[in-house]
Each structure stands twice: as structure tokens, then as C-alpha cells.
N, C-alpha and C positions, 0 to 999 in steps of 0.2 A: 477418257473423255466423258464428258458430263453434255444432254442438252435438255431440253425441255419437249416433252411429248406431247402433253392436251393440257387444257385447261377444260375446268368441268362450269357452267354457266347454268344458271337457274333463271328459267327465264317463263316465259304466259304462255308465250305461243311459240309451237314448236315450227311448223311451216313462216313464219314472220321472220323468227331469226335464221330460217333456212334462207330466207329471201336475199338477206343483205348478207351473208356470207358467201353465199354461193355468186352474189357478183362480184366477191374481193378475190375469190378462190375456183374462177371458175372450173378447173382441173379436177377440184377433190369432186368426192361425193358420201352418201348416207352408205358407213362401213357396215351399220350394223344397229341395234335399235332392239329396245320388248318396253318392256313395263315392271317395275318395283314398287316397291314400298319404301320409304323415307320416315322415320320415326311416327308412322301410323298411319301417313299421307300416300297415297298409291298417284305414281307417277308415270309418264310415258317417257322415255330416255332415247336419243339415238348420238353416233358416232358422225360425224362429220371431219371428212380430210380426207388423208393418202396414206402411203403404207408406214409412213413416218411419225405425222405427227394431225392431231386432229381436235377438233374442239368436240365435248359434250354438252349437251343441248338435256337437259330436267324441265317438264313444263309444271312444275307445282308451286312458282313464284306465284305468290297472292300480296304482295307491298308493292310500292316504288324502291327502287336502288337507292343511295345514299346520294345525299344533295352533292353533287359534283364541284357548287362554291363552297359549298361548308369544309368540317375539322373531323369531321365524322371519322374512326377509325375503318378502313374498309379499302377496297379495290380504287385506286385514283386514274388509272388507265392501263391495257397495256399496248404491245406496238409490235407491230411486222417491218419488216425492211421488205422490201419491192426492186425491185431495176425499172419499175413502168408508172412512179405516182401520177404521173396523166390519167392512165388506163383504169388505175384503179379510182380516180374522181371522175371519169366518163363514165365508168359499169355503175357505178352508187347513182350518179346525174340518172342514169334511168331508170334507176328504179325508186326518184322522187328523192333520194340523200342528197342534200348541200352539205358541205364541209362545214363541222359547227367552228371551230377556229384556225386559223393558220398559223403554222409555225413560226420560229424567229429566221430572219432573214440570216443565213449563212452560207457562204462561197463555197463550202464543202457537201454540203448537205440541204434538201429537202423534206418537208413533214406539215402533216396537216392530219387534223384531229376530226372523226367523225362519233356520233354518237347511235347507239344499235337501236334496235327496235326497246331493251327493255333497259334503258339507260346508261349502259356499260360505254365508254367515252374509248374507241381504240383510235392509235394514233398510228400512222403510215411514214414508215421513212424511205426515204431515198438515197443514194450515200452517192457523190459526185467525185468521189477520190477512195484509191483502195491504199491509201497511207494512212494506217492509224491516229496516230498523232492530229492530223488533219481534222479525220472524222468524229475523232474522241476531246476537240477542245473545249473546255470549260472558261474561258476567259468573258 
């Protein structure tokens, strides 16, 4: 078995993307955290999650992320599955996130795309059937 653990996230400010994760996740928390160096750049680092799987958080972003309409090679989004996309567009709703786009309408599934503090576009699914086939249509 194979799954995904962290993803590592460069981002301005470390409490800001604390802000909006921590209302998608309300469960997890800061595993753990210091300070390195990045090819000459000294940076403050922490672990955010649970004992499974967590995001890393680097504050030594100094750009914008890539234009999210463009062709730009780079990150295009990624996506969490939920049982609660209500809950997690109620916790965003107060801490000032509207949804930047809504999903395609589909009878098996829900999803709607928000975008973070430092441009990163995550999208939230909700799955309305545990039949593959269902969940996994491409048509």
C-alpha cells in the first residue's frame, strides 16, 4: 500500500496559512516546527496535521504562485475528499473564504475549489456514492 503523507507548501506567512487550514482540519495541529536554511535563505518551517498525514508550511515565499488561468508549468490544485463539504464551506465562510469556483454538477459527487492565503487553489470533494464506477465517471 502506497498513500500520500505531506505535502511541503512555501508560503509568506506562517500563522495566515495556519488560519485557513486549521478551519478545514479542525482536528490536526502544529506537530512540530524550528527554523533552516533553504539554499542560503533561513526559514521558519512547522508540521501541521495528525499522526498520519500533515501539511508543511516554509515562510520564505517572496513571489506570487503561478497564475492559476495561465500554462505555467507548476502545482494546478490539489483536493481532500470530506463526508461534510458544508462544514468545511461554513468554517472557510468565517474566517472571510468564499468558494473561488464551484464544481461540475454531478449526482454522485460534490466539489468546490477554494483558494489559500498564498494562491495555492485546493479543491474539496465530497463523494455521494461508495461505488467506484459512480464516483470515478469521466463522461
Amino acid at each position: 500500500m502506497m498513500r500520500l503523507e505531506h505535502l511541503n507548501l512555501v508560503v509568506r506567512d506562517i500563522p495566515k496559512a495556519l488560519e485557513f487550514y486549521r478551519a478545514i482540519f479542525p482536528h490536526w495541529q502544529v506537530r512540530g516546527g524550528g527554523k533552516s536554511t533553504w539554499h542560503g535563505v533561513e526559514r521558519n518551517w512547522v508540521h501541521f496535521g495528525d499522526d498520519y498525514q500533515y501539511l508543511t508550511f516554509n515562510d520564505d515565499g517572496d513571489a506570487d504562485n503561478r497564475d492559476l488561468t495561465g500554462h505555467q508549468v507548476g502545482m494546478a490544485h490539489f483536493a481532500f475528499v470530506t463526508d461534510d463539504l458544508d462544514g468545511v464551506i461554513a468554517r472557510l465562510a468565517q474566517i472571510g473564504r468564499d468558494i473561488d469556483k464551484p464544481g461540475a454538477e454531478d449526482p454522485f459527487r460534490r466539489n468546490v475549489y477554494f483558494i489559500d492565503p498564498d494562491g495555492y487553489e485546493v479543491e474539496f470533494v465530497e463523494y455521494l456514492t461508495d461505488i467506484p464506477t459512480l464516483r470515478n465517471r469521466y463522461d
